[in-house]
mmCIF entry with sequence, helices, sheets and N, C-alpha, C, O atoms, coordinates in Angstrom:
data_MODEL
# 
_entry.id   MODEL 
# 
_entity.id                         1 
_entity.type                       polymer 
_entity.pdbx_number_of_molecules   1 
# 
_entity_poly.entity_id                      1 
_entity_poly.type                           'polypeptide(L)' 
_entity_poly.nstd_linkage                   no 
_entity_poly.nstd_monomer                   no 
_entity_poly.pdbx_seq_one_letter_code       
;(UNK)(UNK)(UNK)(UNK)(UNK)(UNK)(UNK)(UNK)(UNK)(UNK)(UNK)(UNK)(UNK)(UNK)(UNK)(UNK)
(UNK)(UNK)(UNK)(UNK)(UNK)(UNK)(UNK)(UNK)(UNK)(UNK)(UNK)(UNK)(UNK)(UNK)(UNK)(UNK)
(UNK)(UNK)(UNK)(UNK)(UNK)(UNK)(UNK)(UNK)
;
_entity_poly.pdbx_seq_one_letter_code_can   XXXXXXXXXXXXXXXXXXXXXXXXXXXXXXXXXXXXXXXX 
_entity_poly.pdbx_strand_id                 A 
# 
loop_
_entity_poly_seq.entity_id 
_entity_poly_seq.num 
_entity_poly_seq.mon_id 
_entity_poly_seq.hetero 
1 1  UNK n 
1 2  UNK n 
1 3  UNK n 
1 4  UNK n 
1 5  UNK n 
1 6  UNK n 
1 7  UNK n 
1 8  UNK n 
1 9  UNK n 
1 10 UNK n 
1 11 UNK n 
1 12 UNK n 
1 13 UNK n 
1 14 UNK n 
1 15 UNK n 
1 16 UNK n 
1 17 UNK n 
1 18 UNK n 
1 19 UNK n 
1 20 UNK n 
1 21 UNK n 
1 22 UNK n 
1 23 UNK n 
1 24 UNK n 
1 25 UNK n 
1 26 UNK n 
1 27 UNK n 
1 28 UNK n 
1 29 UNK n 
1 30 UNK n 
1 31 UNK n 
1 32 UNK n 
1 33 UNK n 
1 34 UNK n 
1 35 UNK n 
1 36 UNK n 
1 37 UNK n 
1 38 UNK n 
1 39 UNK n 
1 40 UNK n 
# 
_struct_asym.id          A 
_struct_asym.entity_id   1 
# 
_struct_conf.conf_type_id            HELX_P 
_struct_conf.id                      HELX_P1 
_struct_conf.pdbx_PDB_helix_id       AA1 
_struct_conf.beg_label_comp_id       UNK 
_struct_conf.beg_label_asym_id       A 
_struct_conf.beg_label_seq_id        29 
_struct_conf.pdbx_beg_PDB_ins_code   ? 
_struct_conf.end_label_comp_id       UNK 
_struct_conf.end_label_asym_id       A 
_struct_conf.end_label_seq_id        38 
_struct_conf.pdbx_end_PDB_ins_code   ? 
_struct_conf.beg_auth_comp_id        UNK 
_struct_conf.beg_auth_asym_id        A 
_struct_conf.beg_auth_seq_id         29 
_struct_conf.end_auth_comp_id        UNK 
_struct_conf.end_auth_asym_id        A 
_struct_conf.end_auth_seq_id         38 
_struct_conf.pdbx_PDB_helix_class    1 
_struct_conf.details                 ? 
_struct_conf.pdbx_PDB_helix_length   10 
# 
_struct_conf_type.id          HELX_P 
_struct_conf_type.criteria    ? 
_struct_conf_type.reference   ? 
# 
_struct_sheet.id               AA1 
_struct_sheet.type             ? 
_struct_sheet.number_strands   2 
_struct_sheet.details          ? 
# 
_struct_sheet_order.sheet_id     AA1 
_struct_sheet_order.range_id_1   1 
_struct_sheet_order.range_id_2   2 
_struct_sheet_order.offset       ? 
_struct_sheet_order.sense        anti-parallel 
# 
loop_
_struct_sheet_range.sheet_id 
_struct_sheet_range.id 
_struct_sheet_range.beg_label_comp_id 
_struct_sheet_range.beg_label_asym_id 
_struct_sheet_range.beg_label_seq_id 
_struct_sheet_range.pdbx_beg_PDB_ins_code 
_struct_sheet_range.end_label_comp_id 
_struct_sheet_range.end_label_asym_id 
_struct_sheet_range.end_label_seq_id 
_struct_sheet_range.pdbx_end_PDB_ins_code 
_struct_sheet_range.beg_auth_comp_id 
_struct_sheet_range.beg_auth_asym_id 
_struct_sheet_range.beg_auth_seq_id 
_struct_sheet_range.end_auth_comp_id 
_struct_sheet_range.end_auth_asym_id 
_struct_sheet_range.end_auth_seq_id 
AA1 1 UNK A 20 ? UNK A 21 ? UNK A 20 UNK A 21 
AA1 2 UNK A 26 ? UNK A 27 ? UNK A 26 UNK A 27 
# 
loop_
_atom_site.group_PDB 
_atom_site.id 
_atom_site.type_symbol 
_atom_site.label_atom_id 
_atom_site.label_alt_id 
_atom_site.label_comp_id 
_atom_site.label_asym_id 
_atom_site.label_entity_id 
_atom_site.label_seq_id 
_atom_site.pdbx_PDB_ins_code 
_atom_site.Cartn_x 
_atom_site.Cartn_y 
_atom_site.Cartn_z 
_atom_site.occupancy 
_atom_site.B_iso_or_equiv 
_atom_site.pdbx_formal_charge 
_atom_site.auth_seq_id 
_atom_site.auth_comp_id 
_atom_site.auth_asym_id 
_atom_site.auth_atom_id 
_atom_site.pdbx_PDB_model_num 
ATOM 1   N N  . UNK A 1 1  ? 15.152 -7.412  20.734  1.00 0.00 ? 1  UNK A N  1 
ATOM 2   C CA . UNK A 1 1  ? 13.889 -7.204  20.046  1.00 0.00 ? 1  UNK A CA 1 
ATOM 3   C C  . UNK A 1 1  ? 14.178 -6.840  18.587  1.00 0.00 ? 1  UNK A C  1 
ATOM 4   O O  . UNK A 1 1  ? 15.104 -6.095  18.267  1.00 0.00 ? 1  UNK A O  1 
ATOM 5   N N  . UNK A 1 2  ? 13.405 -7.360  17.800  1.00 0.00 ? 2  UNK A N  1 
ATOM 6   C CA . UNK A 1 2  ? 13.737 -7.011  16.573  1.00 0.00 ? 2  UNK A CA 1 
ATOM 7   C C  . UNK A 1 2  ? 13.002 -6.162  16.018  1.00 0.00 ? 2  UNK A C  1 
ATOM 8   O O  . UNK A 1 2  ? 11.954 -5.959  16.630  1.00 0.00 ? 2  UNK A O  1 
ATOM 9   N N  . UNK A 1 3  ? 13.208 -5.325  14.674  1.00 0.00 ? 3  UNK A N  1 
ATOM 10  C CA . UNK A 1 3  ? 12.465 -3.941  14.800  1.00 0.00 ? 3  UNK A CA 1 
ATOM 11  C C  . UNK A 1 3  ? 11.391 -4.757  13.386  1.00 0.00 ? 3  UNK A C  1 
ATOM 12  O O  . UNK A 1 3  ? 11.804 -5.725  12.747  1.00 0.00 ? 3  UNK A O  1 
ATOM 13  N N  . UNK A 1 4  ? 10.299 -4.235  13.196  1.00 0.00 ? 4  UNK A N  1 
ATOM 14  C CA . UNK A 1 4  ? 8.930  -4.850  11.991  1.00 0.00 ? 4  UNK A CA 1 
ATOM 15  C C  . UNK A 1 4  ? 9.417  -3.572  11.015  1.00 0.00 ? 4  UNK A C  1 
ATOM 16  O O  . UNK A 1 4  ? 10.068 -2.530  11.086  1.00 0.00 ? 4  UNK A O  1 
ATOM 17  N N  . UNK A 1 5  ? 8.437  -4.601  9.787   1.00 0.00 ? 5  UNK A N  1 
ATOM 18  C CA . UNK A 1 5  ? 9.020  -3.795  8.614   1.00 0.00 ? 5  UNK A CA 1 
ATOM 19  C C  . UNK A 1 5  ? 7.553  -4.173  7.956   1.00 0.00 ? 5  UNK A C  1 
ATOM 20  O O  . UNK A 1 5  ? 6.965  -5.253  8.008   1.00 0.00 ? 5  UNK A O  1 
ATOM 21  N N  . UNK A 1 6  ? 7.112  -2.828  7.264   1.00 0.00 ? 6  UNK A N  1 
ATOM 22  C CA . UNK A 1 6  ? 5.678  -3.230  6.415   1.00 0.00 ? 6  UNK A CA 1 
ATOM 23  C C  . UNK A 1 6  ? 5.514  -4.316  5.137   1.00 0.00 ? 6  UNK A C  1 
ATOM 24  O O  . UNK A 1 6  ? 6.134  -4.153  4.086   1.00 0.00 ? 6  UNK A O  1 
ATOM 25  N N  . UNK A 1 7  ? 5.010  -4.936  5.264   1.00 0.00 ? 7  UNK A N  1 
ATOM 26  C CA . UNK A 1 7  ? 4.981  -5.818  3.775   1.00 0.00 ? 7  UNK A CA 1 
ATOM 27  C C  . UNK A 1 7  ? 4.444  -4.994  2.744   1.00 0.00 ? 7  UNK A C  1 
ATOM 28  O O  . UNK A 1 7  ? 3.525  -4.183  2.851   1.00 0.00 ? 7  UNK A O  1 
ATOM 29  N N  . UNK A 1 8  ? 5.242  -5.342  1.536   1.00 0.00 ? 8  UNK A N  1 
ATOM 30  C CA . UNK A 1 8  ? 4.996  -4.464  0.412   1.00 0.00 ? 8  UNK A CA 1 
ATOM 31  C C  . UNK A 1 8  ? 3.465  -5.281  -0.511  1.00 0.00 ? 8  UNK A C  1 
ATOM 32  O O  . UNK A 1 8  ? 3.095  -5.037  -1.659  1.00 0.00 ? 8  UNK A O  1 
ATOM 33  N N  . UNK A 1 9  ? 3.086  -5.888  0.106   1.00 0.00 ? 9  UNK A N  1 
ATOM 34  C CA . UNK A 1 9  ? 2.150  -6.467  -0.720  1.00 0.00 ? 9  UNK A CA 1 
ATOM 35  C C  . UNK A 1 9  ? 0.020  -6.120  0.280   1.00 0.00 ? 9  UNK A C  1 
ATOM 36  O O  . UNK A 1 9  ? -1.084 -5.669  -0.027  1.00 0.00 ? 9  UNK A O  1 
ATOM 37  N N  . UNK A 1 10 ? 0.746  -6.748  1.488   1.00 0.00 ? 10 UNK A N  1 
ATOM 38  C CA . UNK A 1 10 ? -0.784 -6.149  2.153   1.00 0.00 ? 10 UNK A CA 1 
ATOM 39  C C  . UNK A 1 10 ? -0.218 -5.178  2.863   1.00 0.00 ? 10 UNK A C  1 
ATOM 40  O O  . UNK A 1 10 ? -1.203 -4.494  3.140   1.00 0.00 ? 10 UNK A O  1 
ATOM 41  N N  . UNK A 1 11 ? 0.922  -4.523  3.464   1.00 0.00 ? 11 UNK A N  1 
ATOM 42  C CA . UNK A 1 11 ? 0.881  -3.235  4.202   1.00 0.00 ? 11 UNK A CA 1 
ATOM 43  C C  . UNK A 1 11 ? 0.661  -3.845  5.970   1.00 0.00 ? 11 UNK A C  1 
ATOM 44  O O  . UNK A 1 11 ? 0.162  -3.083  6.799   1.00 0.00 ? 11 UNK A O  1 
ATOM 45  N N  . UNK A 1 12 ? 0.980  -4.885  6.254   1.00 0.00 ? 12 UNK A N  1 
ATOM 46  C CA . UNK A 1 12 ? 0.973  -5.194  7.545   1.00 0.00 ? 12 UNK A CA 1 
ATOM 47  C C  . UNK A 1 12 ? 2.313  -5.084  8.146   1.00 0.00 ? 12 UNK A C  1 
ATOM 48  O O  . UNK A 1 12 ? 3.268  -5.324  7.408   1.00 0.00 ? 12 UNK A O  1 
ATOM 49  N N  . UNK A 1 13 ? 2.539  -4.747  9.417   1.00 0.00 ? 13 UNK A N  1 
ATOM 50  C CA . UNK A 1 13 ? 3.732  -4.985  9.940   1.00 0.00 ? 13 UNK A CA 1 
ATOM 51  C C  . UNK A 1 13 ? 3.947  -6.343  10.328  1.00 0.00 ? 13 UNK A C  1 
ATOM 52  O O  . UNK A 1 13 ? 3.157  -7.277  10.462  1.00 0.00 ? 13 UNK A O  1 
ATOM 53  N N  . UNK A 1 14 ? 5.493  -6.236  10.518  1.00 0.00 ? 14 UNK A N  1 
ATOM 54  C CA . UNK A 1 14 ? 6.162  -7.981  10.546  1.00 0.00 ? 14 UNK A CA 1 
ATOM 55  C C  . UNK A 1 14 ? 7.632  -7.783  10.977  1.00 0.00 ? 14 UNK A C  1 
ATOM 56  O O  . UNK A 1 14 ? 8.519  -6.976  10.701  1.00 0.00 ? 14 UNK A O  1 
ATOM 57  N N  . UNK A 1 15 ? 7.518  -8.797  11.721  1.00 0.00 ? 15 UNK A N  1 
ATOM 58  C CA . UNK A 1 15 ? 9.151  -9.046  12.636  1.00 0.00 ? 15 UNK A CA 1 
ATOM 59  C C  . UNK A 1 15 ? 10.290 -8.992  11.679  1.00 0.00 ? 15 UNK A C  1 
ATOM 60  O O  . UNK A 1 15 ? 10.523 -10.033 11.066  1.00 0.00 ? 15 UNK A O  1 
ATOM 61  N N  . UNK A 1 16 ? 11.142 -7.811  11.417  1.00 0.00 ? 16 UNK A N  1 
ATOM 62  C CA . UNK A 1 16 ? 12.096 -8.440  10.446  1.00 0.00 ? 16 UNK A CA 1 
ATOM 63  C C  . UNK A 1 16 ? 12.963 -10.043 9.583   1.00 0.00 ? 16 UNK A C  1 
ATOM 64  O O  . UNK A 1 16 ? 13.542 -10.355 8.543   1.00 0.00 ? 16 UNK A O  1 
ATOM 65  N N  . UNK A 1 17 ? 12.514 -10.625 10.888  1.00 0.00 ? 17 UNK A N  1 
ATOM 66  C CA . UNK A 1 17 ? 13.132 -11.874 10.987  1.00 0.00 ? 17 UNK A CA 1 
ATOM 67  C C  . UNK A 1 17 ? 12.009 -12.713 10.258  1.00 0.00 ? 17 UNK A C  1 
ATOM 68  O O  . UNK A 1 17 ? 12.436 -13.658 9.595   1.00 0.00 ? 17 UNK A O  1 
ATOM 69  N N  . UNK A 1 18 ? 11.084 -12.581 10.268  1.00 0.00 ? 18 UNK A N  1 
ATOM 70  C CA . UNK A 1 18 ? 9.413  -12.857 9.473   1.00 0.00 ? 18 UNK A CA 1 
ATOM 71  C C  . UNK A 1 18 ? 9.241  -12.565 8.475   1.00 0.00 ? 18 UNK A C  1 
ATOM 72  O O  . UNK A 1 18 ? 8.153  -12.304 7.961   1.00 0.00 ? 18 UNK A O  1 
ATOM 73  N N  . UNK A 1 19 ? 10.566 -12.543 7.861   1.00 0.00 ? 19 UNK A N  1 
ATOM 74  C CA . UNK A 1 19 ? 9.770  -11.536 6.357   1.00 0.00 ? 19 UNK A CA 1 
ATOM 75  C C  . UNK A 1 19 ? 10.457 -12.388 5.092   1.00 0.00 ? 19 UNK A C  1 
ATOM 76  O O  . UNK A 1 19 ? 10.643 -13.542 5.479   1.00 0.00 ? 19 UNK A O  1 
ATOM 77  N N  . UNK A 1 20 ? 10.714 -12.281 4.283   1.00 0.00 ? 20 UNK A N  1 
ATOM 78  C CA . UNK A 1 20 ? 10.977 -12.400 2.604   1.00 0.00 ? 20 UNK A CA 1 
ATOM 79  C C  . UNK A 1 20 ? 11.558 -11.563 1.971   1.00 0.00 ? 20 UNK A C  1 
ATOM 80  O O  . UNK A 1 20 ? 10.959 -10.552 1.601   1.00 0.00 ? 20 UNK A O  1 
ATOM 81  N N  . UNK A 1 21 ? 12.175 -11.661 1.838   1.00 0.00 ? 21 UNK A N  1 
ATOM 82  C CA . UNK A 1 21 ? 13.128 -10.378 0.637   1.00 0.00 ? 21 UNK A CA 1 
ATOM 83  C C  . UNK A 1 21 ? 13.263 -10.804 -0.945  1.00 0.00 ? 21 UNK A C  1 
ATOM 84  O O  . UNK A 1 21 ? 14.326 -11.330 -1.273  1.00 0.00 ? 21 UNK A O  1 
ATOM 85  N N  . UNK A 1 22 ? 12.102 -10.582 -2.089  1.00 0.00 ? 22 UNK A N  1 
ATOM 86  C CA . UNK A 1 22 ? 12.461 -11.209 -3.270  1.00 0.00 ? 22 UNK A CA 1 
ATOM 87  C C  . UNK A 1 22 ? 11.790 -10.024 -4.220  1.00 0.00 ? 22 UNK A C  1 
ATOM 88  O O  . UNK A 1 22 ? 10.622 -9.642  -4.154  1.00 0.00 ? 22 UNK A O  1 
ATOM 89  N N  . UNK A 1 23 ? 12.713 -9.588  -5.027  1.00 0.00 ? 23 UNK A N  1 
ATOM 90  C CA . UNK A 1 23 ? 12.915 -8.959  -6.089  1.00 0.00 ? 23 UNK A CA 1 
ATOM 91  C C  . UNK A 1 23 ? 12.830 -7.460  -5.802  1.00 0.00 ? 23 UNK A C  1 
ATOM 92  O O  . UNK A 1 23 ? 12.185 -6.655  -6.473  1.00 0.00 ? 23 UNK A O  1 
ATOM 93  N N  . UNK A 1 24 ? 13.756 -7.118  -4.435  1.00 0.00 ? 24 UNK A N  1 
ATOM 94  C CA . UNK A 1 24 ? 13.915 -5.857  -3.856  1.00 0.00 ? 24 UNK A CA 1 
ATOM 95  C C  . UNK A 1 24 ? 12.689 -5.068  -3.273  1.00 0.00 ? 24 UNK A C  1 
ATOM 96  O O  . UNK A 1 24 ? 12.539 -3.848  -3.209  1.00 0.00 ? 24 UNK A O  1 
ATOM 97  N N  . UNK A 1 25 ? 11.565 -6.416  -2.727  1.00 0.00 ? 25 UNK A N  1 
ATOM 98  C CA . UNK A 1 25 ? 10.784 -5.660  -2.142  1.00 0.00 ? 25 UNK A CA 1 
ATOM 99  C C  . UNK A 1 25 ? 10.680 -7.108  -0.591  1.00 0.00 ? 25 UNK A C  1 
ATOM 100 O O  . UNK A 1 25 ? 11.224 -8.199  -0.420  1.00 0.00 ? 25 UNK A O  1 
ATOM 101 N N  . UNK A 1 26 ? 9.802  -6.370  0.110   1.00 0.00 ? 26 UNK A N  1 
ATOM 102 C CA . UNK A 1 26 ? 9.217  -7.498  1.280   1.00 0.00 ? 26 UNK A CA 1 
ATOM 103 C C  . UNK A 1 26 ? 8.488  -7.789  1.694   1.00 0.00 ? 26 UNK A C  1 
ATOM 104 O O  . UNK A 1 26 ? 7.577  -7.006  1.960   1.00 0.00 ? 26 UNK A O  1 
ATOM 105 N N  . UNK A 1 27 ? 8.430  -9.145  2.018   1.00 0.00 ? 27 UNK A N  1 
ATOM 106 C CA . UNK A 1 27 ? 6.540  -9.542  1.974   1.00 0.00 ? 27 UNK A CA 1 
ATOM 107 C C  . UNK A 1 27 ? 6.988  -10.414 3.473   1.00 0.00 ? 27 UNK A C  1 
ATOM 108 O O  . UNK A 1 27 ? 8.062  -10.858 3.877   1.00 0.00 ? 27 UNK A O  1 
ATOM 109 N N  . UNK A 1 28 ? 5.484  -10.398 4.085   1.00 0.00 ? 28 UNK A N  1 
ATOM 110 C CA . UNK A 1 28 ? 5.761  -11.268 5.302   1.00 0.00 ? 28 UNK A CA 1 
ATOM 111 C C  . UNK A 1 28 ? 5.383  -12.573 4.826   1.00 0.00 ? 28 UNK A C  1 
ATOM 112 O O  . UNK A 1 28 ? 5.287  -12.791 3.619   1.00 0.00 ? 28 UNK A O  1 
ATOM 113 N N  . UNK A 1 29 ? 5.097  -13.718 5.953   1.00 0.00 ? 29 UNK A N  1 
ATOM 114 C CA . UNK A 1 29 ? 5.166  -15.124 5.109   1.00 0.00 ? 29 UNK A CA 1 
ATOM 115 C C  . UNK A 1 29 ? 4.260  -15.213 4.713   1.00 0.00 ? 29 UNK A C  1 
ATOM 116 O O  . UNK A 1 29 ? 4.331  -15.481 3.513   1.00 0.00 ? 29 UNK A O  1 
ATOM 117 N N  . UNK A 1 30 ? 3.009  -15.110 5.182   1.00 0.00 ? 30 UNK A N  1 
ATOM 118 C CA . UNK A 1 30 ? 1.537  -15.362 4.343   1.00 0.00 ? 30 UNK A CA 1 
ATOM 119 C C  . UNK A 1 30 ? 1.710  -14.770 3.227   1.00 0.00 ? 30 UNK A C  1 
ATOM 120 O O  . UNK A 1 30 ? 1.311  -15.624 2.435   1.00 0.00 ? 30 UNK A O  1 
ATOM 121 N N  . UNK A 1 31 ? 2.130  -13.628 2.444   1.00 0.00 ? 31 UNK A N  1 
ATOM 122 C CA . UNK A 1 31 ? 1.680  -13.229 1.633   1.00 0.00 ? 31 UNK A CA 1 
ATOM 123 C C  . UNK A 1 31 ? 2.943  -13.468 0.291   1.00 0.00 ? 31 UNK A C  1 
ATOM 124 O O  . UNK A 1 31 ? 2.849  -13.359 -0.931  1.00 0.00 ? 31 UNK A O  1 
ATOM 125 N N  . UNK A 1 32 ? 3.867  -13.762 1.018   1.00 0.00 ? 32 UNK A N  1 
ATOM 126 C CA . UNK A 1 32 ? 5.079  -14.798 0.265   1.00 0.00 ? 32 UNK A CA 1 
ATOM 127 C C  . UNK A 1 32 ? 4.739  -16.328 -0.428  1.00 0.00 ? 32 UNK A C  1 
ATOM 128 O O  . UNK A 1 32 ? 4.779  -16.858 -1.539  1.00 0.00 ? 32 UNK A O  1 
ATOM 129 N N  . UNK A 1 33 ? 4.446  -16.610 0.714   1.00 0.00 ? 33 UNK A N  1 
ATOM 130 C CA . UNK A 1 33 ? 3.416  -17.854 0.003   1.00 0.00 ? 33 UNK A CA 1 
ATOM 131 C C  . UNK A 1 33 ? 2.644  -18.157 -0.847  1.00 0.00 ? 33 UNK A C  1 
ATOM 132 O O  . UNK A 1 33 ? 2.674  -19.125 -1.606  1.00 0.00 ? 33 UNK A O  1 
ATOM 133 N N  . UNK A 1 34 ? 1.623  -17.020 -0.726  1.00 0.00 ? 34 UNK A N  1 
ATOM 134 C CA . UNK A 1 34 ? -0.035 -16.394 -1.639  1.00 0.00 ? 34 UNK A CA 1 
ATOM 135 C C  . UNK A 1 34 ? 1.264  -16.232 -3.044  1.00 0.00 ? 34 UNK A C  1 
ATOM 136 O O  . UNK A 1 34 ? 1.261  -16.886 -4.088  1.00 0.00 ? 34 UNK A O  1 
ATOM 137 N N  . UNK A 1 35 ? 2.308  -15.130 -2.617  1.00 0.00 ? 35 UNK A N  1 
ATOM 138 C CA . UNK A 1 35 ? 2.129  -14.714 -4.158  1.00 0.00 ? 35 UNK A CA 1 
ATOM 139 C C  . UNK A 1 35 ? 3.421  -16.161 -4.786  1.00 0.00 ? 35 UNK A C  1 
ATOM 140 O O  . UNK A 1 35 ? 3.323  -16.242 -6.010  1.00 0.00 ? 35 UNK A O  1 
ATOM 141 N N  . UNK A 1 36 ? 4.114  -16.829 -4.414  1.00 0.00 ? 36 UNK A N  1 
ATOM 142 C CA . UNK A 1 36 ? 4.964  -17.890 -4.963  1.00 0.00 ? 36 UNK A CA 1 
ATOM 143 C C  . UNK A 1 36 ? 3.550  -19.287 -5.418  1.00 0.00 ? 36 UNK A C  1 
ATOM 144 O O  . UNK A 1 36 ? 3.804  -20.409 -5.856  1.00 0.00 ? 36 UNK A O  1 
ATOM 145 N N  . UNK A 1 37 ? 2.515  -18.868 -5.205  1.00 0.00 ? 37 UNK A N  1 
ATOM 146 C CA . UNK A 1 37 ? 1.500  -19.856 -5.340  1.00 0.00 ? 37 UNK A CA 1 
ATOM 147 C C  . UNK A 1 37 ? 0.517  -19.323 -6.640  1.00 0.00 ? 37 UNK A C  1 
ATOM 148 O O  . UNK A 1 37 ? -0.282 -20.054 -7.224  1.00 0.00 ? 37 UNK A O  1 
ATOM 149 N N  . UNK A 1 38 ? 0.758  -17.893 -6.953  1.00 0.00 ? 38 UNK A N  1 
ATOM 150 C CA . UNK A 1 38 ? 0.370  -16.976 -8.096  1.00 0.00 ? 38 UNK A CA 1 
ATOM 151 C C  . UNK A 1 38 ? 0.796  -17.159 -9.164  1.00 0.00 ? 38 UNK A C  1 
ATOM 152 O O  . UNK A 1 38 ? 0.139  -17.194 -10.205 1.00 0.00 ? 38 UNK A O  1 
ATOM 153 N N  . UNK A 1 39 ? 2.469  -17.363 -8.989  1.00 0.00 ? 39 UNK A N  1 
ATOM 154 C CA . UNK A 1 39 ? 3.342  -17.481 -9.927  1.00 0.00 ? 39 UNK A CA 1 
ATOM 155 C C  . UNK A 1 39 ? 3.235  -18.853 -10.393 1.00 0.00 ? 39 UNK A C  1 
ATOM 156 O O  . UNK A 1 39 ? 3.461  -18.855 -11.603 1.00 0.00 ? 39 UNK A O  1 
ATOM 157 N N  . UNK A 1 40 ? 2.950  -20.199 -9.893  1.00 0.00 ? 40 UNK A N  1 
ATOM 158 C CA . UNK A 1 40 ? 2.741  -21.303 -10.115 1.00 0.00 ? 40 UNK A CA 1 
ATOM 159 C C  . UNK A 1 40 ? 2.261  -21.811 -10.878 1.00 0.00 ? 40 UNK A C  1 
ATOM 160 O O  . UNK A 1 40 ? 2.188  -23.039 -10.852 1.00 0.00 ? 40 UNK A O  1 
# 
């Protein structure tokens, strides 16, 4: 089992394995997406 980790962007929990690691923070995928689609 893998242990969840809060996303730094909405505050939801998420499967470690589910997540994003970019610019020393973590986002799960929806909101990885949202914000690489911000930056665009």
């Amino acid at each position: 089992m893998h242990s969840s980790v809060l996303c730094d962007h909405c505050g939801e929990p998420a499967m470690e394995t589910r997540t994003v690691k970019r610019e020393g923070k973590v986002y799960c995928i929806p909101c990885s997406n949202e914000l690489l689609w911000e930056k665009s």
